[in-house]
Legacy VTK file of the C-alpha trace (Angstrom):
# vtk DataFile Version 3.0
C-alpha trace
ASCII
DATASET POLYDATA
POINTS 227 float
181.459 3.760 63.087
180.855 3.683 66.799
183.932 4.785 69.422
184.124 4.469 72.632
186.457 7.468 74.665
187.485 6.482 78.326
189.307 10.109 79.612
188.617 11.705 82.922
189.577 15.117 81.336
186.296 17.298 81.024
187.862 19.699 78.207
189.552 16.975 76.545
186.522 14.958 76.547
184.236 17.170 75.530
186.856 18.355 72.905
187.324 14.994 71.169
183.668 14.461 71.331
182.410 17.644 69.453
184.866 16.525 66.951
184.222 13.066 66.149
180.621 13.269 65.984
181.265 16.200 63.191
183.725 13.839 61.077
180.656 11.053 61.725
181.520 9.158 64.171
179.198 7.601 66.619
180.734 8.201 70.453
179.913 7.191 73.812
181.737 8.129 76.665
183.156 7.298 79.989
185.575 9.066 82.928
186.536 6.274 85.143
188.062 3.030 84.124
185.352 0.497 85.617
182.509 2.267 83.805
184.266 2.446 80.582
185.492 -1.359 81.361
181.921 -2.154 81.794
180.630 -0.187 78.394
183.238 -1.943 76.333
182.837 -5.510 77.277
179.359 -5.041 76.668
178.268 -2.676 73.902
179.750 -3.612 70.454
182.943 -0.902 69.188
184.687 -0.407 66.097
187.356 1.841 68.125
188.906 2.514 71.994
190.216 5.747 72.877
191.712 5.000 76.053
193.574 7.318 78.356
196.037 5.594 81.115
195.574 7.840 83.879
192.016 7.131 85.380
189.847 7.043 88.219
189.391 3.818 89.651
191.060 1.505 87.476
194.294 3.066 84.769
194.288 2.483 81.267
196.632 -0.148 81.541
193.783 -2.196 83.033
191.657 -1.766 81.556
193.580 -2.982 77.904
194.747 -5.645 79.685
191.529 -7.054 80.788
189.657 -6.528 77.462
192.407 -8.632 75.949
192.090 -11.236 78.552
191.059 -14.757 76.848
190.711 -12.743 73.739
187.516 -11.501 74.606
188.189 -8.071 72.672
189.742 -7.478 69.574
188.839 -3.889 68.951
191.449 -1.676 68.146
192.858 0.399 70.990
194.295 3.704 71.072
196.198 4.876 74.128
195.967 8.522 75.336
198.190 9.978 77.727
200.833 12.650 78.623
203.742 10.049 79.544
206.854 10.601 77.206
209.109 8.212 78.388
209.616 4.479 76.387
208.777 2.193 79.223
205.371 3.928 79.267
204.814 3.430 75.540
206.022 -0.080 75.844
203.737 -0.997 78.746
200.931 0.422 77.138
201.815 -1.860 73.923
202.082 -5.058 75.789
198.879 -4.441 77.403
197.417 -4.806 74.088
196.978 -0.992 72.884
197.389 -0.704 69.219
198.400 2.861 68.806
199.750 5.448 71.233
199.291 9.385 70.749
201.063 12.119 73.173
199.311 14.691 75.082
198.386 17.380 74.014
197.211 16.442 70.578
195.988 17.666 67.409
191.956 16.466 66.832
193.269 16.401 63.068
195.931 13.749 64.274
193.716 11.797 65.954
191.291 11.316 63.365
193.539 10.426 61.394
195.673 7.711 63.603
191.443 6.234 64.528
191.432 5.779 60.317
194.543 4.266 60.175
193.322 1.776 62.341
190.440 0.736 60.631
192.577 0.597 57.518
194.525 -2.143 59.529
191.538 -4.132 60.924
190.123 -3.833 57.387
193.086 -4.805 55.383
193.002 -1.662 53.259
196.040 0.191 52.562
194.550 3.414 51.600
191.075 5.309 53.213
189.033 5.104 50.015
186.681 2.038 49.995
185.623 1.184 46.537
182.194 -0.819 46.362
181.774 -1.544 42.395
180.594 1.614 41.086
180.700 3.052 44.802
183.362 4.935 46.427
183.363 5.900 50.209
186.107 8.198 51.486
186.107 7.875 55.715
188.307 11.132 56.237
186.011 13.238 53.980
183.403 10.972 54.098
182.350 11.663 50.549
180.740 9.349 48.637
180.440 9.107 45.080
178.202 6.206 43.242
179.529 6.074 39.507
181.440 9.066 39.681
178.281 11.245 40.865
178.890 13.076 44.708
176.295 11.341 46.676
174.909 13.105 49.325
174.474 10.886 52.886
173.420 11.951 56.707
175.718 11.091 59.636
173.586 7.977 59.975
173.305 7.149 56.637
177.501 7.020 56.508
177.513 5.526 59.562
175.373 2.559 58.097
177.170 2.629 55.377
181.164 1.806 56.967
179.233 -0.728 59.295
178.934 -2.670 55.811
181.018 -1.768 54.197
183.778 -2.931 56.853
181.978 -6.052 57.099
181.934 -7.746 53.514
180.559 -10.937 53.653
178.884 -10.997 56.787
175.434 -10.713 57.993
174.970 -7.967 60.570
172.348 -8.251 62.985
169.979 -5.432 63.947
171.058 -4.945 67.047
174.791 -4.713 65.496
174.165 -2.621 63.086
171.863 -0.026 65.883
175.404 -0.591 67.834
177.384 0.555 64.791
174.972 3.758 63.746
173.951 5.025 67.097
175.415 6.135 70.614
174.499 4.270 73.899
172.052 7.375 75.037
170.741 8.122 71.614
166.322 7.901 71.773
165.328 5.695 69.046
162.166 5.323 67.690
161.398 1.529 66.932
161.496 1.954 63.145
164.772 4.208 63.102
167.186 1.717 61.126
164.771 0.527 58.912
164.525 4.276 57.853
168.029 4.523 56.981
168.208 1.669 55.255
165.528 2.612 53.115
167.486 6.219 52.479
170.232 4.802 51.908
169.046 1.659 49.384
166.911 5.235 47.816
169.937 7.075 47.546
172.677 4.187 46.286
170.056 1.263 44.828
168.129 -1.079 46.308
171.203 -3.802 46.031
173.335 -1.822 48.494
171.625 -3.501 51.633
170.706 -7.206 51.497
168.149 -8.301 53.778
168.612 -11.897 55.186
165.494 -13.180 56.590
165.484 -14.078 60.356
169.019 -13.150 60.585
169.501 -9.073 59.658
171.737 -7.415 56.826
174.690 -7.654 54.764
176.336 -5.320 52.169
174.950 -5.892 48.837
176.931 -7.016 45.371
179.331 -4.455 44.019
177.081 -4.828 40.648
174.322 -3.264 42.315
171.794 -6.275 42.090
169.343 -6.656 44.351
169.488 -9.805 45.834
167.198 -9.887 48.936
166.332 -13.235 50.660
LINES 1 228
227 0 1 2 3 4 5 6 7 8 9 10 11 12 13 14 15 16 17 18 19 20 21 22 23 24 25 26 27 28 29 30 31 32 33 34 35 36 37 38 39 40 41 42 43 44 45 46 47 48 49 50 51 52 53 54 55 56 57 58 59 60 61 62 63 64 65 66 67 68 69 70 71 72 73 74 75 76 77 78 79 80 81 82 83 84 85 86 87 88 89 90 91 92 93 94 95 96 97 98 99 100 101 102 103 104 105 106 107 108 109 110 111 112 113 114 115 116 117 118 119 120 121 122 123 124 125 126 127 128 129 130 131 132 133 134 135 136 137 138 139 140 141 142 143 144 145 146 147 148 149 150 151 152 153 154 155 156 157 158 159 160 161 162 163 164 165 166 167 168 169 170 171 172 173 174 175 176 177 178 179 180 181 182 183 184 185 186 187 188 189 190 191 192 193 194 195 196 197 198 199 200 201 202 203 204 205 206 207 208 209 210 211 212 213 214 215 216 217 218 219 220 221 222 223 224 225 226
């Protein structure tokens, strides 16, 4: 899963980085609003952590003009150190999703950024089961017929990009958008490496290749139905 985290803070930033990235996230970063405006109307996120008090353009803004004409419909989740309701509210009916209090517990975030791709996902619980395969976000441990499965950053990363999007064909590019960070180096052949790990490590029915179009999440029997 890729994030995107618009907060001037240094320390927080940095903070909230280290973290994700060790519970497998994918993050890029920004400190002022039109930057991070910029990054998220054109780079392709499952998440927003958005602070309200920024350089240049607030938080408030920049919600407000991702939702514009529906051109965004990534969840958003507001950061900032403003208690009182009408703050909360306005944050809301800019088009935020979720709203957590400074200072924060990492733990609490995590888990509020899970809850929200519960809700996008229609899931009720974090465990996504896959026929014989079960994928647990939070822990991210993955079993494949009861069996602990072990899986790199990327590899899990790849993984919830398909898993979140049953039915659909992913591009490359999408997928690359999912898996790795804006200023991430990547050799030409990177994704096609850990999608062969990955169809290695789970069965070659796990990925689906669709011919001039990209990928899609295999049957939950296992098959493997490549076109």
């Amino acid at each position: 899963m890729r994030i995107l985290v618009i907060e001037d803070n240094r320390d927080i930033l940095a903070n909230v980085l280290d973290y994700l990235q060790l519970k497998g996230f994918s993050v890029d970063c920004a400190q002022d609003g039109l930057s991070g405006l910029h990054l998220a109307s054109s780079g392709h996120y499952d998440l927003i952590v958005l602070d309200i008090m920024l350089p240049g353009i607030d938080g408030y803004q920049v919600c407000k003009r991702l939702r514009e004409d529906g051109r965004s419909e990534v969840p958003i989740l507001m950061l900032t150190a403003r208690d009182a309701l009408d703050d909360r509210l306005q944050g809301l009916n800019a088009g935020a999703d979720d709203y957590l209090l400074k200072p924060f517990d990492l733990r609490e975030l995590a888990a509020r950024l899970h809850t929200l791709l519960r809700r996008v996902a229609g899931r009720s619980v974090n465990l996504i089961e896959h026929g014989a395969l079960t994928y647990d976000p939070s822990s991210r441990e993955t079993t494949l017929g009861g069996q602990p499965v072990d899986l790199s950053r990327r590899e899990q990363s790849l993984l919830q990009a398909l898993l979140h999007n049953r039915g659909r064909v992913l591009s490359t590019e999408q997928l690359k958008d999912s898996v790795y960070g804006f200023n991430d180096e990547l050799e030409s052949n990177a994704l096609n490496v850990h999608i062969h790990h990955l169809r290695r490590k789970l069965g070659n029915g796990i990925v689906e290749t669709v011919r001039g179009l990209g990928y899609r999440l295999g049957p939950a029997d296992g098959g493997d139905q490549s076109k």
